[in-house]
N, C-alpha and C positions, 0 to 999 in steps of 0.2 A: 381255905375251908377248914376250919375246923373238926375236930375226931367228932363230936356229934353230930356233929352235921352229915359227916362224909358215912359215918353209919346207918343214921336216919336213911340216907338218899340210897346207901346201899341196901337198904330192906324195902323198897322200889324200882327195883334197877336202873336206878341213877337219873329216874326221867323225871325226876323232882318232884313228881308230887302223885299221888294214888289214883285222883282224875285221869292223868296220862297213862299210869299207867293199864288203866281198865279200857281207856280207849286204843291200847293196843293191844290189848286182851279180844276187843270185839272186834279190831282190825284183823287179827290173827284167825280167830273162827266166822269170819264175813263167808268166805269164798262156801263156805260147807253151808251155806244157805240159799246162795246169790240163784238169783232164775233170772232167765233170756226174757228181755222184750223186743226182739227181731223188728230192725227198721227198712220201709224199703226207702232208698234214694233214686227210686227211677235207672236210669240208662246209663251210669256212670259204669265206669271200668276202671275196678280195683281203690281200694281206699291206703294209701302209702303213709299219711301223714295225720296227727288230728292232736287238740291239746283245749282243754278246757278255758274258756274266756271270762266265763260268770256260772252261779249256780244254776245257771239254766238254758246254756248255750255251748255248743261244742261248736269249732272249727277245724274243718278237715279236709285234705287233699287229696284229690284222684291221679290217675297215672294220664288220663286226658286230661290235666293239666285245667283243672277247675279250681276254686277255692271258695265252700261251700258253711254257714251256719245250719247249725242245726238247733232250733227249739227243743229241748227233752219234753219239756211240758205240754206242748201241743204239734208236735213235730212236724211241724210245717220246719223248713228250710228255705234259703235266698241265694245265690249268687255271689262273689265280690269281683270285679272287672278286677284281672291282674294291670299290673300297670305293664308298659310297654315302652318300647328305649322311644325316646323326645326325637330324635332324628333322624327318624324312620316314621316320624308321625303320618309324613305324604302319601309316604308308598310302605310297600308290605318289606317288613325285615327280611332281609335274606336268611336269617340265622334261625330264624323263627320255624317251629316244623308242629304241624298237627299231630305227628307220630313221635312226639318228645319224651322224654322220661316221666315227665307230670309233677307234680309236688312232692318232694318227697322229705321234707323239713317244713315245721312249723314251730316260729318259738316265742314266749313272750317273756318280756322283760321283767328284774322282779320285781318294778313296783305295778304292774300289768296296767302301763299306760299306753307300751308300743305292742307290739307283733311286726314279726318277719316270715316272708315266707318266699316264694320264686316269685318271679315276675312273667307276663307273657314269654321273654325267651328263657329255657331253663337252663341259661346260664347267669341270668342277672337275681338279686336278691332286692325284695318290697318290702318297704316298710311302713306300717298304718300305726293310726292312731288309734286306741282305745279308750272307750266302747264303740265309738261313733264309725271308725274304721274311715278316718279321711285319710287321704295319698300323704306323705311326707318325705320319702326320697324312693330314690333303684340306684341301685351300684349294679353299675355295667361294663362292660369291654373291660371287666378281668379275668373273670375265669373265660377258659377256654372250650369248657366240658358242663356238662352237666355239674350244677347244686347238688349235694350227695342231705348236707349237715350244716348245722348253723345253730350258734349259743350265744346267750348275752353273758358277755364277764362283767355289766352293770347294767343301767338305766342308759347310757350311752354307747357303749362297747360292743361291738358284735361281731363272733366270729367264722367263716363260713369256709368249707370246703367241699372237696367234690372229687370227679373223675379226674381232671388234667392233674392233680397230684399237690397241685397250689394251695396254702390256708393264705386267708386273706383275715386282715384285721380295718372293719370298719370305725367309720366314729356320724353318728347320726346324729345332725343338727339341731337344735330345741330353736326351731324358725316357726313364726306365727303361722296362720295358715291363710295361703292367698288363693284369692278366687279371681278365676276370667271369665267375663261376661260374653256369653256367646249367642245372648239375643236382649233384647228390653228385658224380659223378667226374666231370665234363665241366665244363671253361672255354674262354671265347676270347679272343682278345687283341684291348681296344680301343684306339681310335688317338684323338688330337686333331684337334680341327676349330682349324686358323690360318685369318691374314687377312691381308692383303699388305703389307710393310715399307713399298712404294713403289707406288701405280698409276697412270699416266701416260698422256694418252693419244698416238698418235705424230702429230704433225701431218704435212700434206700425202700423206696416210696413206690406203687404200682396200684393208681387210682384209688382214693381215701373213700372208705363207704360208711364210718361211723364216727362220732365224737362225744368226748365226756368234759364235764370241765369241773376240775376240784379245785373249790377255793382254799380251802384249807392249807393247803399247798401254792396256791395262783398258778394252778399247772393245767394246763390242758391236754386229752389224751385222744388220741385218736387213730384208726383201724384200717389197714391197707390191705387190699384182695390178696395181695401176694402174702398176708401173712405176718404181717409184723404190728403188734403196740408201739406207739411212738411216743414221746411227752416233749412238749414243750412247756419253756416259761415264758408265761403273757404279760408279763411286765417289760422283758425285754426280746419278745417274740424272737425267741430262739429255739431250735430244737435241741435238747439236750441230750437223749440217748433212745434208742430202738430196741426192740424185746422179740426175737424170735418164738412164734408160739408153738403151742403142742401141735393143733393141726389147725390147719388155714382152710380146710374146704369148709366154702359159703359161711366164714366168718364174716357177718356184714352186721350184727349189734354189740353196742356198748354204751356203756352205765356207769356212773360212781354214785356208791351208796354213802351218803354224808356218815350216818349212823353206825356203821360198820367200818368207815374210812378204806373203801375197796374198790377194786376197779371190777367189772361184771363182764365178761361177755360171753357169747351165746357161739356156734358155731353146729357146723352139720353134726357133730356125735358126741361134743362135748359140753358143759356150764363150766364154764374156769373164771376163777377173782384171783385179782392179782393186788398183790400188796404196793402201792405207790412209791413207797421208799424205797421197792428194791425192782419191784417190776418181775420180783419172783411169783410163781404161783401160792396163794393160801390154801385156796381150796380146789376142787375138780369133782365133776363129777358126770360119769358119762350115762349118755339119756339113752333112755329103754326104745324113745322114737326117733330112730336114726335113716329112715328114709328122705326126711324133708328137714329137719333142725330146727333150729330158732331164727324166728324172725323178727320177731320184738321184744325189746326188754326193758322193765322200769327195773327202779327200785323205790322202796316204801319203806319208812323204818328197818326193820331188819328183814325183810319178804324181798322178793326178786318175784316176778309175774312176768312171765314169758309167755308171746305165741307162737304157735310151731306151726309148720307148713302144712299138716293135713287139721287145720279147725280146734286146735286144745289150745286151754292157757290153763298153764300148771304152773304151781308157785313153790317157789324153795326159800326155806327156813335158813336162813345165813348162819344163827349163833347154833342150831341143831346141826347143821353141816347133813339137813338132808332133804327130800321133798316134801313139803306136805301130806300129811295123809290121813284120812277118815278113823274114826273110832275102831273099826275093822282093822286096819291098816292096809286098803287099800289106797294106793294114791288119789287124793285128790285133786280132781281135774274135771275145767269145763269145756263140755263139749256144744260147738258149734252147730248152729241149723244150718239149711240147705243156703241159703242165700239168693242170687240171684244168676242166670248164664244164659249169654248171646245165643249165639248158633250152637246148640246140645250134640250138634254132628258131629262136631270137630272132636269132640272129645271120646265118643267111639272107634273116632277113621284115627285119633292118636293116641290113645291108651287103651282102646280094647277095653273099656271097660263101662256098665250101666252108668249113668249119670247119677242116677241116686248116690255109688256108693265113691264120690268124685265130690271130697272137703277142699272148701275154701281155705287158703292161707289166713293167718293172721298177721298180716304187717305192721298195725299199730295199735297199743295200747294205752287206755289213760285214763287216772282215775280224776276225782275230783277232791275238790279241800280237806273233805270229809273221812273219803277214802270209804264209803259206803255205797259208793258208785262208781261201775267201771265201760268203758265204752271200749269196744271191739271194733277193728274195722279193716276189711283184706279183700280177697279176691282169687282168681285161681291162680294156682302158681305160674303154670306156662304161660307163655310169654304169648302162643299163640291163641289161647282162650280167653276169650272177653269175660264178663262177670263183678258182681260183687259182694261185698255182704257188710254190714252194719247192726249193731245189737247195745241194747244199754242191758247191761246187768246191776239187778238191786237186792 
């Protein structure tokens, strides 16, 4: 680059051209406008997972182990049959539990021909074809635990962890699609059953509940209950070194922000990024809402958007090193409607407290291409309250 050049680009902040950079101008002040359009989805309990498929479609997973489109346009929604292990097709999976974790990973590839997500038992991972969402494989009978996290390192790559501590590296077949005829005019489309390129287990490791993958690097990053950052290299799936963190309670998100070249995560009292190269902290900053913490985290250009366990998604300015906040300077932050909840008893005979004044979590976030659209979707926090909640903000 040239000194004209490299100054021109510098009186843009380097996003090359004035177009970008006024479209993160309007990305930056969206939220100070954004209003709730509250969806309901019926009977479902808890929304864990969700990630845009087209400009007019979200796909999202529940904790009853559903995997649901959503129309924004006309918000009708559908169903997708998880796929289910082939040899167990006679009889019922032993492994198989109605009372499973549910989906709690959703991912698509980036030229967004595939998606991944669990399978009926929530230890196998499916994978569909896009748009049309035909079967194409299930990796089964590796993990031993619960699906936690799953990322594509390409169009073929996929890497998935969970409870038992194992990262697995698949590789997903580019096989025609085959149909079996299961009457004169009616067929279905079957899928393969693969098995892991790579399964490893992660040392110093106590059940993986989050994952980031930074290409910049080919490193993957990933978050253990007990407390530790971990990074591997995916080229030659190895773990290379572990990162004691400041505090470990209900650390369960994590993020790399391409834009910022940083690692994000979220934790019950803390927002800490962490610099990749050294796995030191860059930033910290401790939240004002330390009852419930964060539960979901993206990152956007240089913005973090996090949901916290009582109903907010507040966003934090990376290159400001601080939270967003209103012309006032009060923090800006949105707040969640009522949503939806089972039996409303349970939640007096276990928290003593009105149902009204009793917020949904937010477990997943996700914007769309645009970033002028953002989709909310959680539930309540306790494990023993049914519930859910869903909202498009524009």
């Amino acid at each position: 680059m040239s000194m004209f050049d490299f100054i021109n680009a510098r009186r843009f902040g380097f996003y090359g051209n004035p177009a970008q950079l006024q479209h993160t101008a309007l990305f930056r002040n969206s939220p100070l406008t954004m209003k709730e359009l509250a969806i309901s989805i019926g009977s479902c309990n808890k929304i864990f997972s969700s990630t845009w498929i087209s400009p007019q479609e979200i796909a999202y997973g529940t904790k009853c182990n559903q995997l649901k489109i959503l129309n924004v346009g006309s918000l009708n929604q559908f169903s997708i049959p998880l796929l289910k292990r082939q040899r167990w097709s006679s009889k019922k999976d032993p492994y198989q539990s109605s009372n499973g974790c549910g989906i709690h990973s959703i991912a698509v590839n980036p030229s967004e021909t595939r998606i991944a997500t669990g399978g009926k038992n929530p230890n196998d991972v499916g994978v569909y074809s896009l748009p049309q969402f035909d079967p194409i494989a299930l990796g089964e009978d590796s993990h031993k635990d619960w699906i936690f996290c799953s990322t594509w390192l390409d169009d073929e790559f996929l890497v998935t962890a969970g409870r038992d501590s194992n990262v697995c590296l698949w590789h997903v077949p580019d096989e025609p699609l085959v149909t079996q005829m299961v009457s004169d005019d009616f067929e279905l489309p079957t899928y393969l059953s693969m098995d892991p390129v790579v399964k490893k287990l992660c040392q110093t490791c106590d059940r993986i509940r989050a994952m980031a993958f930074n290409p910049k690097r080919d490193e993957l990053a990933v978050i253990s209950l007990n407390g530790y950052l971990h990074v591997w290299d995916v080229r030659l799936m190895k773990q290379l070194r572990s990162e004691r963190l400041i505090e470990c309670q209900e650390a369960v998100t994590l993020c790399y922000s391409p834009d910022t070249n940083m690692y994000a995560n979220g934790s019950h009292h803390y927002l800490s990024l962490f610099d990749p190269r050294t796995l030191k902290i860059a930033q910290c900053c401790e939240l004002e809402e330390k009852e419930t913490g964060i539960r979901s985290l993206v990152a956007t250009q240089n913005m973090l958007t996090m949901g916290t366990g009582k109903g907010l998604v507040m966003f934090y300015d990376v290159t400001g090193n601080r939270f967003l906040t209103c012309s006032c300077g009060v923090p800006c932050t949105l707040k969640t409607s009522q949503g939806r909840f089972g039996d409303t008893s349970i939640i007096q005979e276990l928290l003593n407290i009105p149902v009204e004044e009793y917020k949904h979590a937010v477990y997943t976030i996700s914007y769309d291409k645009s970033y002028t659209r953002l989709f909310t979707g959680g539930g309540p926090l306790h494990a023993q309250i049914h519930g859910n909640y869903a909202a498009l903000w524009i």
